[in-house]
N, C-alpha and C positions, 0 to 999 in steps of 0.2 A: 621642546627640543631646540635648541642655539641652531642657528642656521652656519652655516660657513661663507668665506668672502674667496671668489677666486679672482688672477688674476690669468688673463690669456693673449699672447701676443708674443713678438720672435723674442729665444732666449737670451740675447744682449740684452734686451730693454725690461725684464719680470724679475730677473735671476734675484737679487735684491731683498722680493718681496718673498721670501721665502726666508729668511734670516725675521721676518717681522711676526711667521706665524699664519702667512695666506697659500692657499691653495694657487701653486703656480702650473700653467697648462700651456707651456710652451708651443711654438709651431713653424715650418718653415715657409709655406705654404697659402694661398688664401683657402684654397679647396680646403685643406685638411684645420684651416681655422675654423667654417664654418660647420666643419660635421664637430667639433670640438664643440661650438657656442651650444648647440643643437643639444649634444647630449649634456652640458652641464646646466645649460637653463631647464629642461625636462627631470635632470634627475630630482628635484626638488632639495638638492641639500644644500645650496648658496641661496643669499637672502641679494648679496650683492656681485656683482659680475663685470670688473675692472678690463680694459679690451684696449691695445695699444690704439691710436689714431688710424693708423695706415690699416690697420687690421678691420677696425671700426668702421670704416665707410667701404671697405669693400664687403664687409656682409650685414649688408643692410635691409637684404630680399630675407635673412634667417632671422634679423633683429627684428622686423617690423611682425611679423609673430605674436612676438612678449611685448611689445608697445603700448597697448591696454590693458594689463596683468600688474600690480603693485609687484609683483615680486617673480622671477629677481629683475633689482635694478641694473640695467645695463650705461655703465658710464666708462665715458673714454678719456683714456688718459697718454699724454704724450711720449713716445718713445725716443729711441736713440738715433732714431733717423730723422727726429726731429716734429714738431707741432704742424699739423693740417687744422688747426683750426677749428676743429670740430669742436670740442668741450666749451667754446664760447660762443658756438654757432648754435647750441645745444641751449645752454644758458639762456643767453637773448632771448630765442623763442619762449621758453619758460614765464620768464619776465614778461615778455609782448602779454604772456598768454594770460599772465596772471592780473595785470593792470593796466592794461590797454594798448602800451605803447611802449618801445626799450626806453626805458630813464638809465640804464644803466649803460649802454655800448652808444644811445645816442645813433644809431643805423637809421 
């Protein structure tokens, strides 16, 4: 069975991805972002799980959960309010983790 891709974070910054074919889960809220993350990472039907920045690091007590589980992936991506940094903060460690040291950001 194909998994689905969601994307979740305030509706300025998703509205988009819904013209491309993804599951958009809009919110106004952090509260109500993380009872969102909660039910779509447990429903098992997203393989990937797109989270705006600002959204992304305030639910970080609900992401650390799925942090050792292949799936789904949780990856943050920048909104309209602008980049915190996180998807390269995210990165780097990856890299650190994968080869000993950032070659790539140089940190």
């Amino acid at each position: 069975m194909a998994k689905n891709i969601a994307v979740l974070g305030d509706g300025e910054s998703i509205k988009g991805f819904s013209a491309i074919g993804l599951d958009i889960f809009p919110c106004d809220n952090f509260e109500k972002a993380s009872r969102i993350l909660r039910n779509i990472a447990e429903s098992d039907d997203y393989s990937i799980i797109y989270i705006t920045e600002e959204y992304y690091k305030n639910t970080a007590k609900d992401r650390a959960k799925y942090k050792e589980r292949i799936s789904p992936a949780i990856i943050p991506i920048p909104g309209v309010k602008g980049n915190y940094d996180a998807g390269t903060k995210r990165l780097s460690s990856f890299v650190e983790k994968a080869v000993g040291s950032d070659i790539i950001f140089n940190n």
